[in-house]
N, CA and C of each residue as an Amber inpcrd file, in Angstrom:
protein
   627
  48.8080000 -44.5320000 -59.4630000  48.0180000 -45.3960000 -58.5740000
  47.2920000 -44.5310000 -57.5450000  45.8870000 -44.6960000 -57.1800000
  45.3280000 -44.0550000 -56.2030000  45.5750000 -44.4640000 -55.1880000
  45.3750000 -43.3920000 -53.9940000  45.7320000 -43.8930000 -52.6710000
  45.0370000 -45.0000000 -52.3390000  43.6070000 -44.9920000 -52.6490000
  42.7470000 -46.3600000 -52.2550000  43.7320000 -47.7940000 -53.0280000
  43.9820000 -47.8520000 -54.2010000  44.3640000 -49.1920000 -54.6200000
  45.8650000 -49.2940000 -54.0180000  46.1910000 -48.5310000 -53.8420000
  47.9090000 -48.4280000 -52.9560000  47.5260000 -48.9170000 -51.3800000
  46.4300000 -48.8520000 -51.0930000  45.9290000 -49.3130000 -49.3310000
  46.3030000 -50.7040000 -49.6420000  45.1200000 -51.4460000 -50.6980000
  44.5680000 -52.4100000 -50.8230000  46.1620000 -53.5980000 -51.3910000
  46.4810000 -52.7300000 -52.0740000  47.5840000 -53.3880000 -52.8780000
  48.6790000 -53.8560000 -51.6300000  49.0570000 -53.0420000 -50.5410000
  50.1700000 -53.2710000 -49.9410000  49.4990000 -53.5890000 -48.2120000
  48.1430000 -53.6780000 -48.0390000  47.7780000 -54.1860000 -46.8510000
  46.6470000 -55.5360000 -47.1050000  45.9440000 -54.8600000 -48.4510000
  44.1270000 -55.5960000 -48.4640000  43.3120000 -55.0870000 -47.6200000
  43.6590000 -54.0770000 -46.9770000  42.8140000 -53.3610000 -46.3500000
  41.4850000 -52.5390000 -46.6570000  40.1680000 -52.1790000 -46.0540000
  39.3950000 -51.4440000 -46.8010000  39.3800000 -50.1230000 -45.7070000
  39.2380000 -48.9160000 -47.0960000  39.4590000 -47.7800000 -46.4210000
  38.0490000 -47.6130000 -46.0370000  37.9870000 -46.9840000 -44.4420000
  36.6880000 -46.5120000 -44.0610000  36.7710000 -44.8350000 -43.4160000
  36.0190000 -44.6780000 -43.3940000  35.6570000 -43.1880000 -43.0450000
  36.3900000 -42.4920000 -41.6810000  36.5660000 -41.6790000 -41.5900000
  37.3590000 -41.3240000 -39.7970000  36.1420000 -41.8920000 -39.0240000
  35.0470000 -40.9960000 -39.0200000  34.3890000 -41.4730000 -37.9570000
  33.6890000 -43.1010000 -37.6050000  33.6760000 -44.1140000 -38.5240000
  33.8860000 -45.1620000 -38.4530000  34.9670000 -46.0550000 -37.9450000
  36.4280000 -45.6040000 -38.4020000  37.0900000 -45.6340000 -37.1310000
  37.8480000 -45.4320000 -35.7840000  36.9180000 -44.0500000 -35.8160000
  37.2310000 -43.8780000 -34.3470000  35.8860000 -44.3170000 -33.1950000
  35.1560000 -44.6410000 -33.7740000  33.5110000 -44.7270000 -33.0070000
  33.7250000 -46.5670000 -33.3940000  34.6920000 -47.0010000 -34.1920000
  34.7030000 -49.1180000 -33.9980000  35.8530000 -48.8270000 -33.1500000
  36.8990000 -48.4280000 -33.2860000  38.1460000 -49.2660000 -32.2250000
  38.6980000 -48.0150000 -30.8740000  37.6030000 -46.9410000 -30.5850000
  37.9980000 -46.3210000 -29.2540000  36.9340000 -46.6070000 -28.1690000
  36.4240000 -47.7190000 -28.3340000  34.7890000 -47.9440000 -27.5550000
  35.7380000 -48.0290000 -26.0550000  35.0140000 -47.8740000 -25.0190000
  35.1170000 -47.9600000 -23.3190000  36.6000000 -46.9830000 -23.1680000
  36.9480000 -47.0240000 -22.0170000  37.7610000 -46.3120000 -21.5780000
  39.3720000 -46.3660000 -22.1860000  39.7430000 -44.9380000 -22.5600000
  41.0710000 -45.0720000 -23.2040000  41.8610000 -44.2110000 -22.5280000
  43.2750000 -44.1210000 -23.3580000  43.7570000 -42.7500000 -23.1290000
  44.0640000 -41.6330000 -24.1140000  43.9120000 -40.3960000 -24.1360000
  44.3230000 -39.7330000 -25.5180000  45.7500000 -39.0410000 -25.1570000
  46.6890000 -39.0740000 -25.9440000  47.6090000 -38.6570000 -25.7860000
  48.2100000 -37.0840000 -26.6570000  47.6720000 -36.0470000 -25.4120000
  48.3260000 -34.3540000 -26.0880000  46.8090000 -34.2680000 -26.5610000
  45.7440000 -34.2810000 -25.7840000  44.7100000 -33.9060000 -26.0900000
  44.1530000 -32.3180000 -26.2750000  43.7370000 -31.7070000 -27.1950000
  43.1080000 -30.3200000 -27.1780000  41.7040000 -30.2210000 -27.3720000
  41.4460000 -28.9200000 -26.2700000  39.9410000 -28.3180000 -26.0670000
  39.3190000 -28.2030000 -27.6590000  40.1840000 -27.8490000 -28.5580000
  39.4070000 -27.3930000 -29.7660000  39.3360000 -28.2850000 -30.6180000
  39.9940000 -29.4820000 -30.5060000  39.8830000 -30.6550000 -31.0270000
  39.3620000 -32.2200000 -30.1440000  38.1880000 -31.8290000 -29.9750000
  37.2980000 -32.9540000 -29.6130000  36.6230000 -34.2430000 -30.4390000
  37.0040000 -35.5760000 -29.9340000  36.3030000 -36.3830000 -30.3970000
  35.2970000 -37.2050000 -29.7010000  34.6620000 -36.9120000 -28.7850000
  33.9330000 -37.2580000 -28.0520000  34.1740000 -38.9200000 -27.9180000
  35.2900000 -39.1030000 -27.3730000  35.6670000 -40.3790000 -26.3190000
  35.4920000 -40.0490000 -25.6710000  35.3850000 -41.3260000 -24.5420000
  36.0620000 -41.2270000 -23.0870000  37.6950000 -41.6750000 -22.8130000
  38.3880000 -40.5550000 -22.5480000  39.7560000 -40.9130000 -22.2320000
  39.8730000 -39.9160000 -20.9330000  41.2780000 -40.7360000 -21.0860000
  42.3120000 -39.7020000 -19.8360000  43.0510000 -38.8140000 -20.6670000
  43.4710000 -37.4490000 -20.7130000  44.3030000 -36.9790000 -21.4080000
  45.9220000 -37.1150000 -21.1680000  46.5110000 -37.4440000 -21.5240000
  47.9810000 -37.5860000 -21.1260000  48.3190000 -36.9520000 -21.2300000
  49.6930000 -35.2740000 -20.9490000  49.8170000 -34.7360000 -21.9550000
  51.5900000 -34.2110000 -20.9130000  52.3540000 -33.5990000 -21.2230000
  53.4200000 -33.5300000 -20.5950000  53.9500000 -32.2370000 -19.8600000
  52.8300000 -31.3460000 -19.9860000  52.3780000 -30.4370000 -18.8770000
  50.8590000 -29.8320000 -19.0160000  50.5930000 -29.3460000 -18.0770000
  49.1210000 -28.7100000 -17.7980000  49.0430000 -28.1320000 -18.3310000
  49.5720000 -27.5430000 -18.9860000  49.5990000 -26.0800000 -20.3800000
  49.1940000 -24.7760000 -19.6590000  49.4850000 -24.5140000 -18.1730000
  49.0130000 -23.9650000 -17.2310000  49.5150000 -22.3070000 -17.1530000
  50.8500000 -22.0920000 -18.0260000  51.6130000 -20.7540000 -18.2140000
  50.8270000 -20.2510000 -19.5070000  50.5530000 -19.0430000 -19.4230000
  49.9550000 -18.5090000 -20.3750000  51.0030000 -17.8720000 -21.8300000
  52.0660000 -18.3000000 -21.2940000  53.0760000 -18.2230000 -22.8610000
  53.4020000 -19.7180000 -23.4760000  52.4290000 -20.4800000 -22.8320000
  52.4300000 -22.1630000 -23.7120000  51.7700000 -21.8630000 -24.5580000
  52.5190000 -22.2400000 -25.8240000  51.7060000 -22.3260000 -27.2750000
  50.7190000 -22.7010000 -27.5920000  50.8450000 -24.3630000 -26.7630000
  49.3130000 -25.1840000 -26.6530000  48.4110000 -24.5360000 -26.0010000
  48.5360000 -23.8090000 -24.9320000  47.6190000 -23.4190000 -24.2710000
  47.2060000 -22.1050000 -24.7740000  48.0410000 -21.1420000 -25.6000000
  47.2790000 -20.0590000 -26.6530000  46.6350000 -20.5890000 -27.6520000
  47.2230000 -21.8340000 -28.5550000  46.0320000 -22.4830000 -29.3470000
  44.6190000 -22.5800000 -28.8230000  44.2440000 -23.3310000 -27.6470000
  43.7040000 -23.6500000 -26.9820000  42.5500000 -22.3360000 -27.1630000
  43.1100000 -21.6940000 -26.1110000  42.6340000 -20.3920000 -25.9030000
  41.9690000 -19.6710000 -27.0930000  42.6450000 -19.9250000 -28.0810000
  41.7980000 -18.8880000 -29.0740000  41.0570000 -19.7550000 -29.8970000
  41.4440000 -20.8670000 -30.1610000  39.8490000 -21.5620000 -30.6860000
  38.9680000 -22.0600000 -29.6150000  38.9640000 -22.4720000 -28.9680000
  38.0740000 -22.9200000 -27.8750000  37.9440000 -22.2440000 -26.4990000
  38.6530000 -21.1550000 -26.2290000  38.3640000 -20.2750000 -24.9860000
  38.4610000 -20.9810000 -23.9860000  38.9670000 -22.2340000 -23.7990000
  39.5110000 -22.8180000 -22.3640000  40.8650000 -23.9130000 -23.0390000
  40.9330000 -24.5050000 -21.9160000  42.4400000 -25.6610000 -21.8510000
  42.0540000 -26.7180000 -21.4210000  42.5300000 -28.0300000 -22.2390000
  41.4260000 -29.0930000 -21.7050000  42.2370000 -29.8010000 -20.8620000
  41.6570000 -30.6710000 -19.6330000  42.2210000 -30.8050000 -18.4850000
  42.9950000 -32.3790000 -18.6670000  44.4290000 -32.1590000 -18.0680000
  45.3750000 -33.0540000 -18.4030000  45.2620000 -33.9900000 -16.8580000
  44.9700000 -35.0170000 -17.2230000  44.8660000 -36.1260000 -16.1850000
  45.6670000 -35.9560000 -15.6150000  47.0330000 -37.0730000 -16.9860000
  47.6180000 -37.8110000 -16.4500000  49.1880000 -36.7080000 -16.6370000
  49.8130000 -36.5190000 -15.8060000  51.0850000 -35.7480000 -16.8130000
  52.5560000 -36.6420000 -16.8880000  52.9050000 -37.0250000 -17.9150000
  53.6710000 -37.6540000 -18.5120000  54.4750000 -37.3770000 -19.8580000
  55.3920000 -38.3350000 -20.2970000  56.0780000 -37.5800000 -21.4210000
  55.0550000 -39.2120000 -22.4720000  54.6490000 -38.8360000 -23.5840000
  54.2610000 -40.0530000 -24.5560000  55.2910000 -41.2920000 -24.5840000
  55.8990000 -40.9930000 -23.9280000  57.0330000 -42.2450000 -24.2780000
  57.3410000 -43.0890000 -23.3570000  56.5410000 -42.3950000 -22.3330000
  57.0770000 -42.9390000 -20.9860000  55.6470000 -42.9150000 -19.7890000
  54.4190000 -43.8230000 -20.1080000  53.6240000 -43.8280000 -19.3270000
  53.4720000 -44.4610000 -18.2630000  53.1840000 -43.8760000 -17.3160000
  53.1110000 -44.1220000 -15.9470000  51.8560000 -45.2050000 -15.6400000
  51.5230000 -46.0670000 -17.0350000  50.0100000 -47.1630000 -16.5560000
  50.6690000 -48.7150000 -17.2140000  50.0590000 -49.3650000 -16.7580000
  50.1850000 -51.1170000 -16.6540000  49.9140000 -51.5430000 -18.0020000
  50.6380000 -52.6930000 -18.1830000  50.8160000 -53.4590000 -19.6940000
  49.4240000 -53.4450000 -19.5780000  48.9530000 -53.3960000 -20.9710000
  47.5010000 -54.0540000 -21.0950000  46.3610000 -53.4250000 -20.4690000
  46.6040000 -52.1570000 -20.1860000  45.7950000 -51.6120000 -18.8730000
  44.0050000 -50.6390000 -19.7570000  44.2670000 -50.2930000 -21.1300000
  43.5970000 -49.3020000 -21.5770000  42.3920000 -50.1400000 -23.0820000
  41.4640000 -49.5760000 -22.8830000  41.1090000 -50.2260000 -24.2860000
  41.5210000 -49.5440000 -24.6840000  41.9330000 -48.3020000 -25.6700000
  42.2110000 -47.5480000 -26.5630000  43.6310000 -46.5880000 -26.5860000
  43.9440000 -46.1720000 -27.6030000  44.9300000 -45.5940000 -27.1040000
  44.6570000 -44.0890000 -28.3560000  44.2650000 -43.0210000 -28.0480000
  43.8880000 -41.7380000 -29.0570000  44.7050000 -40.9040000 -29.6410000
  45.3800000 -40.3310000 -30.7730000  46.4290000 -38.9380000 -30.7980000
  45.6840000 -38.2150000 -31.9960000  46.1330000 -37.1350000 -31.5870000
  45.6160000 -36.5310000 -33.3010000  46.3610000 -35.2540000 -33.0720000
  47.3140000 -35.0990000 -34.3180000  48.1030000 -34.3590000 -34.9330000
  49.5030000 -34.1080000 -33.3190000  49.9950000 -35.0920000 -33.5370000
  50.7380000 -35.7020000 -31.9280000  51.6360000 -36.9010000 -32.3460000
  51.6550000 -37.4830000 -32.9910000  52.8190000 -38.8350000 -33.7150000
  54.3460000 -37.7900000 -34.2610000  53.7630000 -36.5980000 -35.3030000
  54.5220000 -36.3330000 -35.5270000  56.0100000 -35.3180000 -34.3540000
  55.1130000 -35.0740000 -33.4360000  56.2530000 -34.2050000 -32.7550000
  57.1220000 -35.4320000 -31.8660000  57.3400000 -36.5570000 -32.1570000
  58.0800000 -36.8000000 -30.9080000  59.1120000 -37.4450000 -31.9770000
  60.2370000 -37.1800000 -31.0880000  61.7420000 -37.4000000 -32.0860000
  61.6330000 -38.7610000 -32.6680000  61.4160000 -39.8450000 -31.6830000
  61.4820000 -41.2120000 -32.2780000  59.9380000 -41.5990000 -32.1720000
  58.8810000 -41.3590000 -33.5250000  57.9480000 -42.0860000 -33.4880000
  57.2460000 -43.4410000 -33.3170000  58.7670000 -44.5300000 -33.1330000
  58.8510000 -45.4540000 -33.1700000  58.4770000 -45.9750000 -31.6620000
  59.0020000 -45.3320000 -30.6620000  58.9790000 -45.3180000 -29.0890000
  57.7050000 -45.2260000 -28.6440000  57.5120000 -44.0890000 -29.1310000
  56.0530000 -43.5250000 -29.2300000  55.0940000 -44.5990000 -29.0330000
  55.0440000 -45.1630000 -30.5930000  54.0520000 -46.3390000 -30.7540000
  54.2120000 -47.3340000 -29.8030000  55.6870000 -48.0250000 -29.6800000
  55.4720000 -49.0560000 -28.9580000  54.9670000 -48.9590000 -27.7820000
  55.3050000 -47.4100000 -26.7300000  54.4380000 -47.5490000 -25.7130000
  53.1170000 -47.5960000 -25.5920000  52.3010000 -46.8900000 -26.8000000
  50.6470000 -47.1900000 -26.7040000  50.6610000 -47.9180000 -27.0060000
  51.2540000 -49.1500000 -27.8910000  50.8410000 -50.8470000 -27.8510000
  51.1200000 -51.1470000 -26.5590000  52.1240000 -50.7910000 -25.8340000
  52.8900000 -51.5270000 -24.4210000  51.0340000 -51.5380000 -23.0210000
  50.6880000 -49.9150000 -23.2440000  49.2420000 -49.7150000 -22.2900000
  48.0690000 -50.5730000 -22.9920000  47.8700000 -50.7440000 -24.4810000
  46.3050000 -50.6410000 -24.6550000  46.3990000 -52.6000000 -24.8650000
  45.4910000 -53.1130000 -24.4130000  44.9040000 -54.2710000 -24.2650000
  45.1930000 -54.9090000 -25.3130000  45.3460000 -56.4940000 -25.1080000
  45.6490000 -57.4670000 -26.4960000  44.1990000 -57.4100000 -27.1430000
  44.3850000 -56.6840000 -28.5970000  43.1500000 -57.1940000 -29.2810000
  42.7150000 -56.1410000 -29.7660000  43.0670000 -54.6810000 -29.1300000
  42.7290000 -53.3070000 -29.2990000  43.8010000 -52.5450000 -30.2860000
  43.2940000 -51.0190000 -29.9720000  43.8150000 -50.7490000 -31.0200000
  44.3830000 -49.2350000 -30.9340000  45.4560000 -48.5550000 -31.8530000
  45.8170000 -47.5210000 -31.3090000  45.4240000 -46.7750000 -32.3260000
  44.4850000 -45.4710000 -32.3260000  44.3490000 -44.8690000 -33.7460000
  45.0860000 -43.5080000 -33.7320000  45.8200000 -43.0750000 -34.4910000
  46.0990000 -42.0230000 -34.6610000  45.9100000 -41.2280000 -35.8230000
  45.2170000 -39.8870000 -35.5870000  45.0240000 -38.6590000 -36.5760000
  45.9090000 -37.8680000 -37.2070000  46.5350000 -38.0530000 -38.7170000
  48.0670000 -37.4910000 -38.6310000  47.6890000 -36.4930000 -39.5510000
  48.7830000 -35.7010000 -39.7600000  48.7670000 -34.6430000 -41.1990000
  49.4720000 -35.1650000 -41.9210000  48.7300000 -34.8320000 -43.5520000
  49.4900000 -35.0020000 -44.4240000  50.2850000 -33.8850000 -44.5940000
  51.4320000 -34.0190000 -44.8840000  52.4860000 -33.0950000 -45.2360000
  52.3780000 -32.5080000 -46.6780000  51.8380000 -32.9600000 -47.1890000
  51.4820000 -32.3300000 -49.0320000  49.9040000 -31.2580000 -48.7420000
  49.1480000 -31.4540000 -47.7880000  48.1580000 -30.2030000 -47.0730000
  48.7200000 -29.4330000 -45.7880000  49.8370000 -29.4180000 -45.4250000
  50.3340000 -28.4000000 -44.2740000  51.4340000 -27.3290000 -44.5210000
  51.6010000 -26.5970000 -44.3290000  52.9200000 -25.9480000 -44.0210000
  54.3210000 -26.6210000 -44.4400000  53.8820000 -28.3390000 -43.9960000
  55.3370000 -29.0220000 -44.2830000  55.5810000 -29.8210000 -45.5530000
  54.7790000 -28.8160000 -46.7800000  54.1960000 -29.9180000 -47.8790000
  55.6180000 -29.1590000 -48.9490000  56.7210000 -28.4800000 -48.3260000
  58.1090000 -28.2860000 -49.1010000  58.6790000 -29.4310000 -48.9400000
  58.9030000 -30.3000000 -47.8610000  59.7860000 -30.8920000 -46.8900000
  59.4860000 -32.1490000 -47.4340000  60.7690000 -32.9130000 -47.3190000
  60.9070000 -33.9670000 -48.0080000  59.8060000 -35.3570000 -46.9430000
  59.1700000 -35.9760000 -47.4600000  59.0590000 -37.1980000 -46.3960000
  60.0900000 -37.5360000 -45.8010000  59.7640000 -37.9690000 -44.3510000
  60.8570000 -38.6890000 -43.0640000  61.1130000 -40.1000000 -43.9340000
  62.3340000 -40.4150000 -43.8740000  62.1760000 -41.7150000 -44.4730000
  62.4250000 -43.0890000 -43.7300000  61.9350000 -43.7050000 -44.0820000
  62.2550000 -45.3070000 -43.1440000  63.7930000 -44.8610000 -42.3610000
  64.6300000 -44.6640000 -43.4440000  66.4230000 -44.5980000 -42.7170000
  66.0020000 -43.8790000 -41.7560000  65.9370000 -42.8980000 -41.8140000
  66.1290000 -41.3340000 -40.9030000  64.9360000 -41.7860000 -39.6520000
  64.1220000 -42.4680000 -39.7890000  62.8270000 -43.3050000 -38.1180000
  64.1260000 -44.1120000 -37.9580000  64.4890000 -44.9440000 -38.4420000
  64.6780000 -45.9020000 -37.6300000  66.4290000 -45.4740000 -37.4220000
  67.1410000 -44.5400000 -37.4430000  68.1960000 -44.0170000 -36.8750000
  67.9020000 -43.6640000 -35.4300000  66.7410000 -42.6030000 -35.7100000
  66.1900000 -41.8790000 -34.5570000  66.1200000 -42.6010000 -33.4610000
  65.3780000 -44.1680000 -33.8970000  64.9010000 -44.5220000 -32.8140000
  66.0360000 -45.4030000 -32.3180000  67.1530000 -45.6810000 -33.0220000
  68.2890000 -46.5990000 -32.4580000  69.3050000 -45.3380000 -31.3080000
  69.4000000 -44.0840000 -31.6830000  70.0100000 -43.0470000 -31.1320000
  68.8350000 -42.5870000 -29.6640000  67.4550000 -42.4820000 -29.7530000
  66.7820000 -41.9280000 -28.7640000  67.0470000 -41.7930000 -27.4350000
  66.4870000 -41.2700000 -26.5120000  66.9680000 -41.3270000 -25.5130000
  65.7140000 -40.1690000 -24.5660000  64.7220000 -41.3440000 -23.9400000
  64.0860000 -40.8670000 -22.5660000  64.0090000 -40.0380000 -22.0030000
  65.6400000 -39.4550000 -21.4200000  65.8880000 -38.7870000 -20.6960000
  66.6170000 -37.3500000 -21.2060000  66.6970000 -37.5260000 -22.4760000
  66.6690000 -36.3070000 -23.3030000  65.4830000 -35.2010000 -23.3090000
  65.4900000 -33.9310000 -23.2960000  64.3750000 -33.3070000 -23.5810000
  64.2820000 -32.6520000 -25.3200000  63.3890000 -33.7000000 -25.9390000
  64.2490000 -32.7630000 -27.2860000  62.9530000 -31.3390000 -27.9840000
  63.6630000 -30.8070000 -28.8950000  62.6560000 -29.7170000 -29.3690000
  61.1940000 -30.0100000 -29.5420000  60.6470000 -29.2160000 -29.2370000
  58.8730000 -29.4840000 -29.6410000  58.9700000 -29.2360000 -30.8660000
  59.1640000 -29.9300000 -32.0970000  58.7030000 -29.4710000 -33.6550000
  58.1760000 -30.8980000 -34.0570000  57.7680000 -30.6350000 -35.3230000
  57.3990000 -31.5670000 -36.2020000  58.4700000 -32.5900000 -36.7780000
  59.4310000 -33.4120000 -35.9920000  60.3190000 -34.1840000 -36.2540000
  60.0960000 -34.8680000 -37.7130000  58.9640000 -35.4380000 -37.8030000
  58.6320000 -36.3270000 -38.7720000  57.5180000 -35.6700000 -40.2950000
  57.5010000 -35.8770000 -40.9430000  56.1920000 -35.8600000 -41.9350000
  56.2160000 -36.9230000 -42.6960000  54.9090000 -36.8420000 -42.7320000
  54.6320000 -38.0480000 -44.0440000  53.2110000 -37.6410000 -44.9570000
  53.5310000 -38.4770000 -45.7820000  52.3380000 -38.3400000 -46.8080000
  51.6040000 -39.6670000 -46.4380000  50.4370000 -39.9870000 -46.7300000
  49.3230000 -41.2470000 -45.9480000  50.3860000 -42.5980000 -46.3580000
  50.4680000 -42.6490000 -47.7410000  51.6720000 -44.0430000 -48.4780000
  53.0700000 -43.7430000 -47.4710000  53.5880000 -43.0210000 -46.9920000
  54.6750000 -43.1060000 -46.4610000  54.5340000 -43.5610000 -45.2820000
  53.7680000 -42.8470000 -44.8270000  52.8840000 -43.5280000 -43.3910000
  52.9930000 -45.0260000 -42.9820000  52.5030000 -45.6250000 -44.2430000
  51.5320000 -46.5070000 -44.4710000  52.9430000 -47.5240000 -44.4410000
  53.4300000 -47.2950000 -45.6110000  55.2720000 -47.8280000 -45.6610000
  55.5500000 -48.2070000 -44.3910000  56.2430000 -47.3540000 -43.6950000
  56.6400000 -47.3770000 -42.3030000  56.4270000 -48.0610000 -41.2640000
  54.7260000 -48.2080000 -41.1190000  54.1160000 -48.8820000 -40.3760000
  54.0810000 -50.5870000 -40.7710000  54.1320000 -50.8890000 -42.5410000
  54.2470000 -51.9690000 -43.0270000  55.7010000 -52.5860000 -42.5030000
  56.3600000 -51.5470000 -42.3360000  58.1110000 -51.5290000 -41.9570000
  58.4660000 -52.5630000 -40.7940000  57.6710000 -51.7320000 -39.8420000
  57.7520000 -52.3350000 -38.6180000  56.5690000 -53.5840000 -37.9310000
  55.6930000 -53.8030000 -39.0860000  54.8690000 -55.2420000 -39.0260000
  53.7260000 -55.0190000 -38.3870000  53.2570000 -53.7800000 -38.0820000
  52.2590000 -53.1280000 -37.2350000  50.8680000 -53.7090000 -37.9530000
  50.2650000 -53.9720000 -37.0330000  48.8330000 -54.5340000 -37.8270000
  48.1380000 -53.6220000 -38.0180000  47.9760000 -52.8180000 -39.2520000
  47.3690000 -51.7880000 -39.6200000  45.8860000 -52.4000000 -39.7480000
  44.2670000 -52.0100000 -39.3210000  43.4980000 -52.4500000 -39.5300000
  42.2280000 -52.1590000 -40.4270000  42.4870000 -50.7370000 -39.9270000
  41.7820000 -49.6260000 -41.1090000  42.0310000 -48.1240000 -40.9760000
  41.8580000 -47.8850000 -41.9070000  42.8090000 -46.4830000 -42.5570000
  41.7770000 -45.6910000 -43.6050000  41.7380000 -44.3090000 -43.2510000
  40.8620000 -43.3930000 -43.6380000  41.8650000 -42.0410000 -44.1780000
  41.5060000 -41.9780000 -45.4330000  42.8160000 -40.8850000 -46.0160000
  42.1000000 -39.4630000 -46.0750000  41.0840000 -39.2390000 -45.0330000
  40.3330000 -37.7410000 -44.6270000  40.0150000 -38.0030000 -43.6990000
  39.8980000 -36.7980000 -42.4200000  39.2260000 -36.8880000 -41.0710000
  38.3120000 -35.8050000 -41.5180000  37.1500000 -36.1540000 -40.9090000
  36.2390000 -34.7880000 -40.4450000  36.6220000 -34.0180000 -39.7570000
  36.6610000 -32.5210000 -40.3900000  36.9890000 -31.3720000 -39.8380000
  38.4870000 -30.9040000 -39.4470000  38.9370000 -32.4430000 -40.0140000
  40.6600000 -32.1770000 -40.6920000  40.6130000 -32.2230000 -41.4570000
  40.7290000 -31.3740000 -42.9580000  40.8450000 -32.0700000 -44.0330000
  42.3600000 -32.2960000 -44.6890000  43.0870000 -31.8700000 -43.8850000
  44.7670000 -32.1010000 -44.0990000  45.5830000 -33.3530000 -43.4880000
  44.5700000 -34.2470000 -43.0560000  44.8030000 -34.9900000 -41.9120000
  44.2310000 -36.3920000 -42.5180000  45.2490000 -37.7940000 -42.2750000
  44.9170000 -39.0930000 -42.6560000  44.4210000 -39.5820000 -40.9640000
  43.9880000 -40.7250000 -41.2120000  44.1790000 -41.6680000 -39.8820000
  43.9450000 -43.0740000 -39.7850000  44.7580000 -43.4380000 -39.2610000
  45.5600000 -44.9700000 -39.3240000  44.9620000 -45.4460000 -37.4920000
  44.7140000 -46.7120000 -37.7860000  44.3130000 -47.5730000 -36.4590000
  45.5720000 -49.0490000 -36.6730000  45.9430000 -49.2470000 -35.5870000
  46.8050000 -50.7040000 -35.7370000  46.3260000 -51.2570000 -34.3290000
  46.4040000 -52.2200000 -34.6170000  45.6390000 -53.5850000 -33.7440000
  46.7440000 -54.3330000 -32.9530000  46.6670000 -54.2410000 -31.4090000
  47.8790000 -55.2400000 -30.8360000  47.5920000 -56.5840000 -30.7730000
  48.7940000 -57.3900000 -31.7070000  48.0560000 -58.9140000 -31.5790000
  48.8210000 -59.3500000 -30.5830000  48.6220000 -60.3250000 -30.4160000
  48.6070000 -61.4960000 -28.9960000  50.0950000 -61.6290000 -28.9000000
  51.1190000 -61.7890000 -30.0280000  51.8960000 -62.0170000 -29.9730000
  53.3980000 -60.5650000 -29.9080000  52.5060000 -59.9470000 -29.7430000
  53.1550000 -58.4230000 -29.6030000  54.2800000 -58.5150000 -28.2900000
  55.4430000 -58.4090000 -28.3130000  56.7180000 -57.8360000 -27.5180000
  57.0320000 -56.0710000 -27.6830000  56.8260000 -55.7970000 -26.4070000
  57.3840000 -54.5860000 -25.6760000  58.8060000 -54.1970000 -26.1600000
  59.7640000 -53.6350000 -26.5170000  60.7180000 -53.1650000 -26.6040000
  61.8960000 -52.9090000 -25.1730000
């Protein structure tokens, strides 16, 4: 089965292009969350990110540095899980290659549904794990998210790695898992080509965790 009839088959969804949906569901003011200088999408956001990347032995901030020769400036500083802005407060909510590092991806999400407005939408830019480094590694599986996220804990600081991988269908699974209104889904980004991206829509009837 192709990835396209596997969209259609388990959402009815139609796949559209990255830049179609990031230019339909990030319109007016958002936030991007773990934003980088060398990875620009020309929104308007706030960057969230959970330090200034301000020591010159931060990883992010040597990435930074050597593709783009500066560090892009962090608004807001916070941990993704734990934002410091008002229910309903954001049209948009941005990540790209950023879902996967946080232990419970599940937390994650619910807080950018918890900020971005009824009706909007959260898109995130992920890697596929069958084009990265992590294409040995088994997919994260439904069990092993939703352990994570019953064990998590806030006030933990846990490792910066790639907690999670997925392939776009596993993704896709997951998100079907948890009832997320997936709206449209693009299985290539421009100028990622290792990279899917998924938008989900907060409906009206959405509860906070």
């Amino acid at each position: 089965m192709t990835i396209m009839n596997f969209v259609k088959k388990i959402f009815g969804i139609k796949m559209n292009l990255d830049d179609e949906i990031i230019q339909k569901y990030c319109k007016g003011k958002g936030v991007e969350i773990g934003g980088s200088a060398h990875n620009e999408f020309q929104i308007n956001a706030l960057n969230i990110d959970i330090s200034r990347h301000d020591n010159p032995e931060d990883e992010h901030a040597i990435t930074q540095m050597k593709y783009a020769k500066r560090i892009k400036k962090v608004d807001i500083i916070a941990d993704g899980c734990d934002i410091p802005l008002k229910d309903n407060s954001v049209n948009f909510v941005f990540s790209c290659h950023v879902i996967e590092h946080f232990f419970d991806p599940i937390s994650a999400i619910n807080e950018w549904l918890r900020i971005v407005k009824t009706g909007k939408c959260v898109v995130m830019v992920i890697p596929n794990k069958e084009l990265t480094y992590d294409k040995d590694r088994e997919c994260s599986t439904i069990e092993d998210i939703e352990n994570r996220h019953k064990i998590f804990d806030k006030n933990v600081k846990y490792e910066d790695k790639h907690h999670s991988v997925w392939t776009p269908e596993s993704f896709l699974e997951l998100m079907k898992y948890y009832k997320y209104n997936v709206v449209a889904y693009s299985k290539s980004v421009r100028n990622f080509n290792n990279s899917f991206c998924v938008a989900i829509k907060k409906d009206k009837n959405y509860k906070h965790e």
